[in-house]
Residue, then its C-alpha position, 0 to 999 in steps of 0.5 A: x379246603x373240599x376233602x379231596x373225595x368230594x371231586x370225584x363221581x359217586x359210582x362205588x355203590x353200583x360198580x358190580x352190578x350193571x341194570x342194563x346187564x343184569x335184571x333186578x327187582x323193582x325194590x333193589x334198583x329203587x332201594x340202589x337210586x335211592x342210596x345213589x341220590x343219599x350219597x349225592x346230598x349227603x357230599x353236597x352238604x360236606x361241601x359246604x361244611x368245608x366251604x370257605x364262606x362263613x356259616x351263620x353265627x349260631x352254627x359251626x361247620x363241625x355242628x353244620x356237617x354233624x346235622x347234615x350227617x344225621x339228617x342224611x342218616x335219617x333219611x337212609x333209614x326211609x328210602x323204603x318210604x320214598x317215592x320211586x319213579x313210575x316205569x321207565x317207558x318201553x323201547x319202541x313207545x312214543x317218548x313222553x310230551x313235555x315243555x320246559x324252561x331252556x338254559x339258552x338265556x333267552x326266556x325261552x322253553x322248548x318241547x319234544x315237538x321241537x326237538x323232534x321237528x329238527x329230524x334230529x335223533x335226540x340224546x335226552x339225558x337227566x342229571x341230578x344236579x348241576x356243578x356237581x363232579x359226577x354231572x360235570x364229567x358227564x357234561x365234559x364226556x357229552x361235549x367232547x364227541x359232540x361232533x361223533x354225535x353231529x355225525x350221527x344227525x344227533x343232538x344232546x339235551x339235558x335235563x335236571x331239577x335245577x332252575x334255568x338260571x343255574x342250568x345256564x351257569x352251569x353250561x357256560x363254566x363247563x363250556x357247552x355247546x348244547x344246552x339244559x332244561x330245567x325240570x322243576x318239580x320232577x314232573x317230565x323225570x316222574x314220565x321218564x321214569x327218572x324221578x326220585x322223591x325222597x320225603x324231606x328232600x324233595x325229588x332229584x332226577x336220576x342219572x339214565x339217557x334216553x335216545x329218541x329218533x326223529x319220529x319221536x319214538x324211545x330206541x334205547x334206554x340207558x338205567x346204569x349210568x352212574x358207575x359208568x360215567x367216562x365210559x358212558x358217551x362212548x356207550x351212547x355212541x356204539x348205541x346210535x351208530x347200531x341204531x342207524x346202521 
């Protein structure tokens, strides 16, 4: 069976320091993002060792999670070469335009302008991946006080690397009321300032919410999410009653 610690969030590498609290550099909090989106990979392939299906004839799951480990190792050692995300975008500045394919089923993508024109605050949050435990709760923790953020004339949109299709999957296993759009490349995370390029890995979207209100403007900006994922719903909600008190 998956080793037990697989089934829980990745928050030990941030829980002492809290980038909304405290200021950093722009290399520690590249270099933590960074460490964050290993550990991430590095579970992911674990999980798969471990996994019940069979790998192919030439490998084993030992020599498979030996690999993965090193690999894994070997892209520690070039997080000072990797891409970080552009700057996050100021409070109070106009939220960056986008389109993007929808996890609704219906081959359809959806807009900033669309979300804007419901005259809905807008809770715009990027996730690493789908199915993943840290994601999953997160999604759970949304879909829980989805009617505290009804109250607050408040929709949520997520937004990850995934492909609609998984996106969609992800949505209906979980059992969500509000939906996904996909991100593939990283473009839409890399103008939010949500974007991580690892060089052999490819670009992730790092896990920070956006709160947007009808107008389209950025009212808060939430960097620290990751070691805060049960409590996180409830900060988006403090933040949005401050918001339209």
């Amino acid at each position: 069976s998956t080793p037990h610690f697989l089934d829980q969030p990745i928050n030990h590498i941030d829980q002492y320091t809290h980038i909304d609290d405290a200021p950093k550099t722009q290399q520690h909090t590249k270099n933590l993002n960074m460490m964050k989106v290993l550990a991430f990979i590095l579970a992911a392939s674990v999980a798969q060792a471990w996994s019940p299906a069979p790998l192919d004839s030439k490998s084993t799951r030992r020599g498979f999670l030996e690999q993965s480990i090193a690999t894994t190792a070997g892209a520690v050692a070039m997080v000072g070469n990797a891409e970080s995300a552009s700057a996050v975008p100021a409070v109070g500045a106009k939220a960056p335009a986008f389109e993007l394919p929808s996890s609704r089923g219906d081959g359809s993508a959806t807009s900033l302008s669309n979300l804007v024109n419901s005259g809905k605050w807008t809770v715009l949050y990027f996730y690493p991946g789908a199915f993943t435990s840290g994601c999953t709760l997160e999604a759970k923790y949304f879909q829980r006080d989805l009617e505290q953020y009804r109250t607050f004339n408040a929709q949520i949109v997520g937004v990850s690397v995934d492909p609609p299709e998984k996106n969609a999957q992800f949505c209906s296993s979980v059992g969500l009321d509000f939906f996904m759009l996909s991100d593939i490349g990283g473009a839409v995370s890399k103008l939010y300032g949500s974007a991580l390029s690892i060089p052999g890995f490819g670009s992730f979207s790092n896990r920070q919410t956006y709160l947007i209100d009808p107008k389209g403007n950025i009212r808060w900006v939430f960097t620290d999410v990751e070691s805060r994922i049960p409590t996180h719903s409830k900060e988006v909600l403090d933040k949005l009653a401050e918001l339209t008190a």
